[in-house]
VOVEX-738341 format. One record per residue (C-alpha): residue number from 0; x negated, y negated, z. Coordinates in steps of 0.2 Angstrom, whole numbers, plus 5000, padded with zeros to 4 digits. Example, Ala and Ser with C-alpha at 12.3 -4.5 7.8 and 13.67 -1.06 7.14 Angstrom:
// VOVEX-738341
<atom><seq>0</seq><X>4938</X><Y>5022</Y><Z>5039</Z></atom>
<atom><seq>1</seq><X>4932</X><Y>5005</Y><Z>5036</Z></atom>
//
This chain:
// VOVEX-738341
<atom><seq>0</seq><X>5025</X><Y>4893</Y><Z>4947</Z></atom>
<atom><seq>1</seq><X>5018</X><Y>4897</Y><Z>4964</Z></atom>
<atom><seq>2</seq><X>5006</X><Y>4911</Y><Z>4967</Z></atom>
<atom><seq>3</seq><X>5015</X><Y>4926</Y><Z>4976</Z></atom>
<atom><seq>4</seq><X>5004</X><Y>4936</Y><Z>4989</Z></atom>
<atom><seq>5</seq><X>5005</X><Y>4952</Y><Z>4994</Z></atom>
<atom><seq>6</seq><X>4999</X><Y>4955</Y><Z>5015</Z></atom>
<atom><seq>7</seq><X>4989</X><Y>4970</Y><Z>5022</Z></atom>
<atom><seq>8</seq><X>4983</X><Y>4971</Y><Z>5040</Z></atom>
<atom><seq>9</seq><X>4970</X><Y>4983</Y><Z>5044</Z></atom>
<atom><seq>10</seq><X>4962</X><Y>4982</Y><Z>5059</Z></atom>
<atom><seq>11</seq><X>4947</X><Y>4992</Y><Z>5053</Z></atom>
<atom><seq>12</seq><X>4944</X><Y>4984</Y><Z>5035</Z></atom>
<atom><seq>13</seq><X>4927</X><Y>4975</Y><Z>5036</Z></atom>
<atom><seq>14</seq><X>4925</X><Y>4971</Y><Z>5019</Z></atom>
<atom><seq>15</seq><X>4922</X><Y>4979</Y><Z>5003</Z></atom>
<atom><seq>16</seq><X>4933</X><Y>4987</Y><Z>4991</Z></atom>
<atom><seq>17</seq><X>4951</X><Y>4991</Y><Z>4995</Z></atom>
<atom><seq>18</seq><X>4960</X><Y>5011</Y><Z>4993</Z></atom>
<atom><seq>19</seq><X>4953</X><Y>5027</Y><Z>4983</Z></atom>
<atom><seq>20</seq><X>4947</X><Y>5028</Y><Z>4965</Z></atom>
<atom><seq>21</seq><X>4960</X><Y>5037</Y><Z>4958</Z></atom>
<atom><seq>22</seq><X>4954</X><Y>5056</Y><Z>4951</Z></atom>
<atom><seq>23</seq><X>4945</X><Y>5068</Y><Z>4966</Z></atom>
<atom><seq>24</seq><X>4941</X><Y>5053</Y><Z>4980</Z></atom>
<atom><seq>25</seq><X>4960</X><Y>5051</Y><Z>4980</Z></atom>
<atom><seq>26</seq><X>4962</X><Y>5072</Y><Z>4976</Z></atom>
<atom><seq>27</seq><X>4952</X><Y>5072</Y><Z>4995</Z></atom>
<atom><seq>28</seq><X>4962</X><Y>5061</Y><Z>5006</Z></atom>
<atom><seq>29</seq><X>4972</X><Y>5068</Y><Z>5019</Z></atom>
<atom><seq>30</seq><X>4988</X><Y>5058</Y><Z>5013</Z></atom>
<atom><seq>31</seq><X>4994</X><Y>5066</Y><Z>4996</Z></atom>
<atom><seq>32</seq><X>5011</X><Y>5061</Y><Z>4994</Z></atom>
<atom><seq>33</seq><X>5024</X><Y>5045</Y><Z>4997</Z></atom>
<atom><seq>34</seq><X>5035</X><Y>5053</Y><Z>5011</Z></atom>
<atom><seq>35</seq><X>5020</X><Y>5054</Y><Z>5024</Z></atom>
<atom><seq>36</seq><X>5012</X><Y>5039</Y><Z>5019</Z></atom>
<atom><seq>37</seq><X>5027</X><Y>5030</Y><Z>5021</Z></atom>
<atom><seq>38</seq><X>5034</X><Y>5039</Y><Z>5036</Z></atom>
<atom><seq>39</seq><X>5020</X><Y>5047</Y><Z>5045</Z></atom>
<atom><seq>40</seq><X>5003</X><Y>5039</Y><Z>5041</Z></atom>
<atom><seq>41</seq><X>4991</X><Y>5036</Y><Z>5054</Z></atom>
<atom><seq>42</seq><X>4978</X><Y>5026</Y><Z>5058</Z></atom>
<atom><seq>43</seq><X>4965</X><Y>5041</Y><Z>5058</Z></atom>
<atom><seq>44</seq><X>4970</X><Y>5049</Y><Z>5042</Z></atom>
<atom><seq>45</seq><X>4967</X><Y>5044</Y><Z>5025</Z></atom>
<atom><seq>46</seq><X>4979</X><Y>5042</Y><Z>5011</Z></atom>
<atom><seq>47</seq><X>4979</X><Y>5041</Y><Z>4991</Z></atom>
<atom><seq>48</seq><X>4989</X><Y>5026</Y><Z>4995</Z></atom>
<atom><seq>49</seq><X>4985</X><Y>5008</Y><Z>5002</Z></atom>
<atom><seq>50</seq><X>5001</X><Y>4997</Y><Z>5007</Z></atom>
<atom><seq>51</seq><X>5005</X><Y>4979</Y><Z>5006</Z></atom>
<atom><seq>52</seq><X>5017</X><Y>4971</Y><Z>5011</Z></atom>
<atom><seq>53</seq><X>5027</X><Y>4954</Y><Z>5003</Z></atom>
<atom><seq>54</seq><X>5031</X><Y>4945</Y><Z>5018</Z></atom>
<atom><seq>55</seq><X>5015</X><Y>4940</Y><Z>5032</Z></atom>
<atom><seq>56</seq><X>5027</X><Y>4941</Y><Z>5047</Z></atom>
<atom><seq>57</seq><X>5028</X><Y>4959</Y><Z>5043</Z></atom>
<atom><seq>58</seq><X>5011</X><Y>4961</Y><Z>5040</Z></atom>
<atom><seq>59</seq><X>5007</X><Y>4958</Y><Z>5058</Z></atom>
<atom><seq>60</seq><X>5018</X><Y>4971</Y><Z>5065</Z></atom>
<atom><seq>61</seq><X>5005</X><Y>4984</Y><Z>5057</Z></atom>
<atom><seq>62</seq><X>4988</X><Y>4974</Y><Z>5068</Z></atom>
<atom><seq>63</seq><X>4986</X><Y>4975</Y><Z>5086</Z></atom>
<atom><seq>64</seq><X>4977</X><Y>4956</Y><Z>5082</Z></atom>
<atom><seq>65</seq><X>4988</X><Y>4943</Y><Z>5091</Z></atom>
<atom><seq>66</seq><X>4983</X><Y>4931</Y><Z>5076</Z></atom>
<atom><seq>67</seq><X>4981</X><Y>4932</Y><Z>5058</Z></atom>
<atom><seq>68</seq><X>4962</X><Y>4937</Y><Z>5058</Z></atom>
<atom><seq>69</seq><X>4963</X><Y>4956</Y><Z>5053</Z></atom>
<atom><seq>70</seq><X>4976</X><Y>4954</Y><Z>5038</Z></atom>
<atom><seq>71</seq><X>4968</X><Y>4949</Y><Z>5021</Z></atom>
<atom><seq>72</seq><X>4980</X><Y>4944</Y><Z>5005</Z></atom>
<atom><seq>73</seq><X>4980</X><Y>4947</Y><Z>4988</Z></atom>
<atom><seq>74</seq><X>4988</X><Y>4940</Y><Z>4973</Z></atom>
<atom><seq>75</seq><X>5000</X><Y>4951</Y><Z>4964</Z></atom>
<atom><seq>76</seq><X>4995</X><Y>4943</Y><Z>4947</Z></atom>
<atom><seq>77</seq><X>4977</X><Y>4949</Y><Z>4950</Z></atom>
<atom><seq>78</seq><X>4985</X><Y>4968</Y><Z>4957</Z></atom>
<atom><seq>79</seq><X>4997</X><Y>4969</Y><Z>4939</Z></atom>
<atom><seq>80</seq><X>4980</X><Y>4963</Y><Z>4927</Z></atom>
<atom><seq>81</seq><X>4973</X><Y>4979</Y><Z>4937</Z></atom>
<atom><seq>82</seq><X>4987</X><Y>4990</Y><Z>4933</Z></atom>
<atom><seq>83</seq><X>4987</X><Y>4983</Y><Z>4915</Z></atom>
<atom><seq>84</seq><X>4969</X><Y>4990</Y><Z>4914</Z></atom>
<atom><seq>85</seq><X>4974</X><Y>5008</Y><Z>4920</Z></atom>
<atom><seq>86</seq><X>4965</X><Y>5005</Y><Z>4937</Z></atom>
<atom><seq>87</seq><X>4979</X><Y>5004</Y><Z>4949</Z></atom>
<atom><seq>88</seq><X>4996</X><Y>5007</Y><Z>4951</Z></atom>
<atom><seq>89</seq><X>5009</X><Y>4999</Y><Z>4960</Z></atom>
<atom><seq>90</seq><X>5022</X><Y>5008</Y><Z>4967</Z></atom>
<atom><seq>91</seq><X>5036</X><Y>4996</Y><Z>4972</Z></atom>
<atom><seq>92</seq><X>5053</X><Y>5005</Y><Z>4978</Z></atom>
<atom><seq>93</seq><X>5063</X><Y>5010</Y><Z>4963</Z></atom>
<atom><seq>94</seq><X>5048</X><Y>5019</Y><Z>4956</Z></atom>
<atom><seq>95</seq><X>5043</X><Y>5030</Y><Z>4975</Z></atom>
<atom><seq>96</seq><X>5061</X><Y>5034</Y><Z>4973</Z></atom>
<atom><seq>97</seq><X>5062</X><Y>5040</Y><Z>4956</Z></atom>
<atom><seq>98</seq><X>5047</X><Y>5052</Y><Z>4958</Z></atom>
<atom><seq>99</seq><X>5051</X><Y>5057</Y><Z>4977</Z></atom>
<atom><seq>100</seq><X>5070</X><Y>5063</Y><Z>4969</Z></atom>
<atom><seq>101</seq><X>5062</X><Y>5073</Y><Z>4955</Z></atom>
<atom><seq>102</seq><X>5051</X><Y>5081</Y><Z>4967</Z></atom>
<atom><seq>103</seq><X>5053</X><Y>5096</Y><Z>4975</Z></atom>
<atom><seq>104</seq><X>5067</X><Y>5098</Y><Z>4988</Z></atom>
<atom><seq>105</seq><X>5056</X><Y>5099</Y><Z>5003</Z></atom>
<atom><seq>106</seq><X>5050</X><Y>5081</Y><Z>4998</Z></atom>
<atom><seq>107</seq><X>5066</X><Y>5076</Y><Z>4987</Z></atom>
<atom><seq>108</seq><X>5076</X><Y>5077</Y><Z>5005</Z></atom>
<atom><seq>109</seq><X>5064</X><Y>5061</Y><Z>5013</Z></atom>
<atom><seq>110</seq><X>5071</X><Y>5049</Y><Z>4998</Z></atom>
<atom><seq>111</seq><X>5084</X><Y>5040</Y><Z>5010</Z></atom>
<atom><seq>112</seq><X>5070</X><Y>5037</Y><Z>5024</Z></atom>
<atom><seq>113</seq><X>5058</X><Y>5032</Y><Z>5013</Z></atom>
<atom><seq>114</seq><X>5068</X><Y>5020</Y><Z>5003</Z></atom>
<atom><seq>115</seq><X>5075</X><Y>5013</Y><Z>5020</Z></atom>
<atom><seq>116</seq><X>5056</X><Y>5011</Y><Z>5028</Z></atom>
<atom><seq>117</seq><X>5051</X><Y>5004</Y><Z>5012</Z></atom>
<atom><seq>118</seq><X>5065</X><Y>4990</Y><Z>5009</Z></atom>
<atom><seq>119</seq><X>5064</X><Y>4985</Y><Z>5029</Z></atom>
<atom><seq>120</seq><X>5045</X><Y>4983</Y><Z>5028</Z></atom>
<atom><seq>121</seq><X>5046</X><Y>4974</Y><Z>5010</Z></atom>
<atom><seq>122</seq><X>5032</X><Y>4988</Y><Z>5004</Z></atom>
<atom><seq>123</seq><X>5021</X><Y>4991</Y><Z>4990</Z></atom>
<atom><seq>124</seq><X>5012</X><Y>5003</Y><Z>4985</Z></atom>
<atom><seq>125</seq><X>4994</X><Y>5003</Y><Z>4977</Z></atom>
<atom><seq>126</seq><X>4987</X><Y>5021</Y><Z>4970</Z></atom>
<atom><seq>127</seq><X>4967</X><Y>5017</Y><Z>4964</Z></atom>
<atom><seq>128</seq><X>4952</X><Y>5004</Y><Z>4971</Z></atom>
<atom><seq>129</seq><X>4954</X><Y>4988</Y><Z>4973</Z></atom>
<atom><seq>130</seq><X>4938</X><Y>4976</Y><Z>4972</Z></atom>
<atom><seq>131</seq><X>4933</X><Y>4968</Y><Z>4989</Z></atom>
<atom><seq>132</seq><X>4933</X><Y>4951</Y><Z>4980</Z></atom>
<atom><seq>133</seq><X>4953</X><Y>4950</Y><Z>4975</Z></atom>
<atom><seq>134</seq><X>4955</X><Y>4948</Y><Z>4994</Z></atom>
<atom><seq>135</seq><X>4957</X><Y>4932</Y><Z>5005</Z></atom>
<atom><seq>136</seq><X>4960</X><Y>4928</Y><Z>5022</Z></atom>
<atom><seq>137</seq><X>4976</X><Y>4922</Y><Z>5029</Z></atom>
<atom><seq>138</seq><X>4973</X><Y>4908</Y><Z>5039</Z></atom>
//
């Protein structure tokens, strides 16, 4: 079976690990829940929350590289062995949903957008830190 990536491009990542150790690093980033990560994160603030994305071509709508040189990918396999250990979690779709419709309303009400964002930009979502050395470089 063929090795299935996920893509982030970051035009600032130069090296090293990836996201927030979940517990008071993530409790102090800017970006606390799924509706403004997903629909109104910016470059300059920080989030609990790194995206990926499964498909390249969409990865590079989120570089202002006219190349492949600022997007890094990593295998899922390695991602779920993570979450396995309690280190990470992946948030795919379903599961951003689920909590965002048992949250209060004046999140609850962003479910359609942020489902729709996150189905047209195939997105995952990664809660904790991911070590530097799970990345590669897309050629």
């Amino acid at each position: 079976m063929p090795q299935v990536y996920l893509f982030r491009a970051d035009d600032y990542y130069r090296h090293g690990p990836v996201g927030r150790p979940v517990g008071s690093d993530a409790d102090t980033a800017d970006i606390q829940n799924f509706v403004d990560h997903v629909l109104h994160k910016e470059s300059n603030r920080t989030s609990r929350y790194v995206s990926f994305t499964e498909v390249l071509q969409i990865a590079r709508k989120f570089t202002t590289a006219p190349d492949n040189r600022q997007i890094r990918k990593v295998a899922l396999a390695k991602l779920r062995d993570l979450a396995s250990q309690g280190t990470i979690t992946i948030w795919d779709v379903s599961g951003v949903c689920k909590t965002l419709a048992q949250s209060p309303k004046k999140l609850s009400r962003w479910t359609k957008d942020v489902r729709a964002a996150m189905e047209r930009n195939r997105e995952l979502l990664i809660e904790g830190r991911m070590p530097a050395e799970l990345f590669k470089r897309v050629k």
